[in-house]
LUMKE-279303 format. One record per atom (N, C-alpha, C): chain; atom name; x, z, y. Coordinates in Angstrom, 1 decimal, always signed. Last residue first. Example, Ala and Ser with C-alpha at 12.3 -4.5 7.8 and 13.67 -1.06 7.14 Angstrom:
2
@ch: A at: N px: +12.8 pz: +7.1 py: -2.2
@ch: A at: CA px: +13.7 pz: +7.1 py: -1.1
@ch: A at: C px: +12.9 pz: +7.9 py: +0.0
@ch: A at: N px: +13.2 pz: +7.8 py: -5.7
@ch: A at: CA px: +12.3 pz: +7.8 py: -4.5
@ch: A at: C px: +13.2 pz: +7.8 py: -3.3
# end
This chain:
51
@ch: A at: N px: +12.1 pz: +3.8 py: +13.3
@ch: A at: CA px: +11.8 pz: +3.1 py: +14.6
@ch: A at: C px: +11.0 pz: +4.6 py: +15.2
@ch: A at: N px: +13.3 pz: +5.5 py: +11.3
@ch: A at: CA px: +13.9 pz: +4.6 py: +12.0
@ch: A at: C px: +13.1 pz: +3.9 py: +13.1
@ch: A at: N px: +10.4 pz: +6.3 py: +10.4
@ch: A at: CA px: +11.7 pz: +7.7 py: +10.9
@ch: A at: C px: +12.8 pz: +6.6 py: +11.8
@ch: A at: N px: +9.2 pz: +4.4 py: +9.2
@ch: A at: CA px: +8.5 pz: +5.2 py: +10.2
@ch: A at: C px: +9.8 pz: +6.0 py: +11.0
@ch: A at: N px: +11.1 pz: +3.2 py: +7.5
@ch: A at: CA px: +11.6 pz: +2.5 py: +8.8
@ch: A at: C px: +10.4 pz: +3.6 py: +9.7
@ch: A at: N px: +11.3 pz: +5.3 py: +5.4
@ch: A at: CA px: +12.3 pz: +5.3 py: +6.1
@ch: A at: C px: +12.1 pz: +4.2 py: +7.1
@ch: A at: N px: +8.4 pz: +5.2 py: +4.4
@ch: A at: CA px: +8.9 pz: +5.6 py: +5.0
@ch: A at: C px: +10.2 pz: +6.2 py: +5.6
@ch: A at: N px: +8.6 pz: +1.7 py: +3.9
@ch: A at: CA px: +7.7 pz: +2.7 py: +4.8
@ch: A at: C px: +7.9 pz: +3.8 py: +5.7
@ch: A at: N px: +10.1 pz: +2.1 py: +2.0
@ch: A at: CA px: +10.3 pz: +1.0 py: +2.8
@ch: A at: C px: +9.7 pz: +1.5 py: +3.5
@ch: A at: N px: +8.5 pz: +3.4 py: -0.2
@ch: A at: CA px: +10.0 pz: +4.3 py: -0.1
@ch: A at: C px: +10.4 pz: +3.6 py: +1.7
@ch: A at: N px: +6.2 pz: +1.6 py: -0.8
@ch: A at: CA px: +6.2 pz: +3.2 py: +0.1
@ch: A at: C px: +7.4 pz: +3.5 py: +0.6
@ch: A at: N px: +7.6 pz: -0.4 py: -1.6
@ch: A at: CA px: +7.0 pz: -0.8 py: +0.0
@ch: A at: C px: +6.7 pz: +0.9 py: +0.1
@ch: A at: N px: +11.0 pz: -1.1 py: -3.0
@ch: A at: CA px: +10.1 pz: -0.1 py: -2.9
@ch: A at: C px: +9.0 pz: -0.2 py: -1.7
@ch: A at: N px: +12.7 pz: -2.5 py: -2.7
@ch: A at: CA px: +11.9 pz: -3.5 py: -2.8
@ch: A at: C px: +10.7 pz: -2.4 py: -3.1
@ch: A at: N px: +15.0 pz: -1.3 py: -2.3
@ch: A at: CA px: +15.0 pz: -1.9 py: -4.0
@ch: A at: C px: +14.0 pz: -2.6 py: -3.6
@ch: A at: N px: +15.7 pz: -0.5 py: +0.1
@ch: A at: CA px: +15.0 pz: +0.5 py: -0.8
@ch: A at: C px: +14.7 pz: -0.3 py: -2.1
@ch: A at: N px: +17.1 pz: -2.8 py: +1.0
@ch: A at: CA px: +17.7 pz: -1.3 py: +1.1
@ch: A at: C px: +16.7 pz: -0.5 py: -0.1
@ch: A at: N px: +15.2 pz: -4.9 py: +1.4
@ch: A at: CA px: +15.9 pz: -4.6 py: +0.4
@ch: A at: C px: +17.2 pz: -3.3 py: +0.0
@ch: A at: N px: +13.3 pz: -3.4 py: +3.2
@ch: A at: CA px: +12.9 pz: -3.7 py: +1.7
@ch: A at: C px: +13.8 pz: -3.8 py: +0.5
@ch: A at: N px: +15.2 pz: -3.4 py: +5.4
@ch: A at: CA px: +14.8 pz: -2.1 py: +4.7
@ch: A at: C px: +13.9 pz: -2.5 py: +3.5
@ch: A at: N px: +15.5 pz: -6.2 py: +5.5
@ch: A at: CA px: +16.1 pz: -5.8 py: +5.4
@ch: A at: C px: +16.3 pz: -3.9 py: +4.8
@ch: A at: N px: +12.4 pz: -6.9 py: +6.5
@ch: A at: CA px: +13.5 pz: -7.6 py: +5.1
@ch: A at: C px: +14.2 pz: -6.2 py: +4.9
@ch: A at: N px: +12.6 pz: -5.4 py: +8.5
@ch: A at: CA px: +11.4 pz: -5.5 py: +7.8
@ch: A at: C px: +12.4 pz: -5.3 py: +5.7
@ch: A at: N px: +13.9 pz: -6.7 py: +10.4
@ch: A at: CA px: +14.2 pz: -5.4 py: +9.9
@ch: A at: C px: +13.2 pz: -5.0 py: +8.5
@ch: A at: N px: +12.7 pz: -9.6 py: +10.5
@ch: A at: CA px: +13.8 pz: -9.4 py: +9.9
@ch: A at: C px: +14.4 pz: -7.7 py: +9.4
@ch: A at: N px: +9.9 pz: -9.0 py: +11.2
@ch: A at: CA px: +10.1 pz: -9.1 py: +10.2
@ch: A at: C px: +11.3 pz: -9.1 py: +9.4
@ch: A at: N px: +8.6 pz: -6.5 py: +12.6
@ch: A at: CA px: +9.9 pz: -7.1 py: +13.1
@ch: A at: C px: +10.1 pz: -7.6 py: +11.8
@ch: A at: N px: +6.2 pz: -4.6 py: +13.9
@ch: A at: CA px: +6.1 pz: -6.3 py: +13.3
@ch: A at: C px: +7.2 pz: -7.2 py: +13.0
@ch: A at: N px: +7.2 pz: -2.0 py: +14.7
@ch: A at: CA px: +6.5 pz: -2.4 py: +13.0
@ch: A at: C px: +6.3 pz: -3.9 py: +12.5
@ch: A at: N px: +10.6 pz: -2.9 py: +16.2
@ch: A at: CA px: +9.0 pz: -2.7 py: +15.8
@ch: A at: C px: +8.8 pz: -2.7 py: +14.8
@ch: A at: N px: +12.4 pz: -4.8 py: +16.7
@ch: A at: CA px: +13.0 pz: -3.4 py: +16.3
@ch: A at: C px: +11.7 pz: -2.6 py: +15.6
@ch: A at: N px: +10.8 pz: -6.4 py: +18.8
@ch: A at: CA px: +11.9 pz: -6.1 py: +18.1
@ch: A at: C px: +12.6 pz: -4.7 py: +18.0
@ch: A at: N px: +7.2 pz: -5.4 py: +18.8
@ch: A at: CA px: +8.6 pz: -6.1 py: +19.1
@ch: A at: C px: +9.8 pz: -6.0 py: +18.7
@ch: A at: N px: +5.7 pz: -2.5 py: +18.7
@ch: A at: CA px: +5.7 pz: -3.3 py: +18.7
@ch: A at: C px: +7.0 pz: -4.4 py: +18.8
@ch: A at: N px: +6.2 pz: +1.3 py: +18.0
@ch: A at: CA px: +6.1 pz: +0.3 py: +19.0
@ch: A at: C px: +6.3 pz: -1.4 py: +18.2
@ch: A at: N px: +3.4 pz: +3.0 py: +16.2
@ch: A at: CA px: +4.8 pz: +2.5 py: +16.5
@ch: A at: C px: +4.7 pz: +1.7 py: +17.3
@ch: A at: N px: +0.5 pz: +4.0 py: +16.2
@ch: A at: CA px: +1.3 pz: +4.0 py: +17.5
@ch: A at: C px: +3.0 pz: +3.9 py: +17.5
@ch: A at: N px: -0.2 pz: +2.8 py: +13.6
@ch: A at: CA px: -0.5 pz: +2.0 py: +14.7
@ch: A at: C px: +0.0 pz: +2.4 py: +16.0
@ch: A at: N px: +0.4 pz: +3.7 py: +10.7
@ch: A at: CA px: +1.2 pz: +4.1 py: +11.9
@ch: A at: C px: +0.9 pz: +3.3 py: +13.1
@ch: A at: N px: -1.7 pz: +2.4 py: +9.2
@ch: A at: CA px: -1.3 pz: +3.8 py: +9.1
@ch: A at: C px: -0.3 pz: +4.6 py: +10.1
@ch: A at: N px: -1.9 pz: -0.5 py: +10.1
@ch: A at: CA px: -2.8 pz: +0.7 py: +9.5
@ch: A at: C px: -2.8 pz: +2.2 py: +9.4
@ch: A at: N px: +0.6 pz: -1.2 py: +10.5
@ch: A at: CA px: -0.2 pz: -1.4 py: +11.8
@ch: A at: C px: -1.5 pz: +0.1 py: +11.0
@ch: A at: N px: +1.7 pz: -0.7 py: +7.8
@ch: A at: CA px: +2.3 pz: -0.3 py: +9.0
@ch: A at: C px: +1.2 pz: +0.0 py: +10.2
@ch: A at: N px: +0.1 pz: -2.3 py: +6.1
@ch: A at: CA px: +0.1 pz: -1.0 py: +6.1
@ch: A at: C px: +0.7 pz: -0.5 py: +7.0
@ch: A at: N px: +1.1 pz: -4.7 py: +7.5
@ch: A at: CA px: -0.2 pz: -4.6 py: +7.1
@ch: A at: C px: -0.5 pz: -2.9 py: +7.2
@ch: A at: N px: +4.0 pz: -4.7 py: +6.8
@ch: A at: CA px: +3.5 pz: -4.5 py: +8.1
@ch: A at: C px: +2.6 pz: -4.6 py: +8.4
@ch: A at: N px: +4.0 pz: -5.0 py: +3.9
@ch: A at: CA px: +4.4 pz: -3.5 py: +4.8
@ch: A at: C px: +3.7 pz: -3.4 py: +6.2
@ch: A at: N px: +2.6 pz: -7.3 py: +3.4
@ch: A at: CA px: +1.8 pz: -6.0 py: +3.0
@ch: A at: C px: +2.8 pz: -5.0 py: +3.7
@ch: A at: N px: +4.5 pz: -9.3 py: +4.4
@ch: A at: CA px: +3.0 pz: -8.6 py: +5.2
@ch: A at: C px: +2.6 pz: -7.6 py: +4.9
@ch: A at: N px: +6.4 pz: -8.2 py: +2.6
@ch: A at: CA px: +6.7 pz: -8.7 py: +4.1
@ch: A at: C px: +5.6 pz: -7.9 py: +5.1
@ch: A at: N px: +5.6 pz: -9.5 py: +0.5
@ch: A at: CA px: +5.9 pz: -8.1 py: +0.6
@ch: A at: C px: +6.0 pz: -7.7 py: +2.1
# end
């Protein structure tokens, strides 16, 4: 689930920033996955607004 966010991340928001805290940040990653139940749209878009 991991990849496919930050798959679609790089794809559809390519001018987030990169590195911690970033679209490729796997631990925030997690952690907004499991905030939203594991939702990858709902996960989307609340870390677009968060980073």
């Amino acid at each position: 689930l991991i990849l496919e966010v930050k798959n679609k991340l790089e794809r559809e928001y390519p001018m987030l920033p990169l590195g911690s805290y970033g679209r490729d940040d796997d631990e925030m990653i997690l952690w907004f996955l499991k905030d939203r139940k594991f939702h990858i749209e709902e996960t989307i878009s609340k870390l677009t607004k968060a980073i």
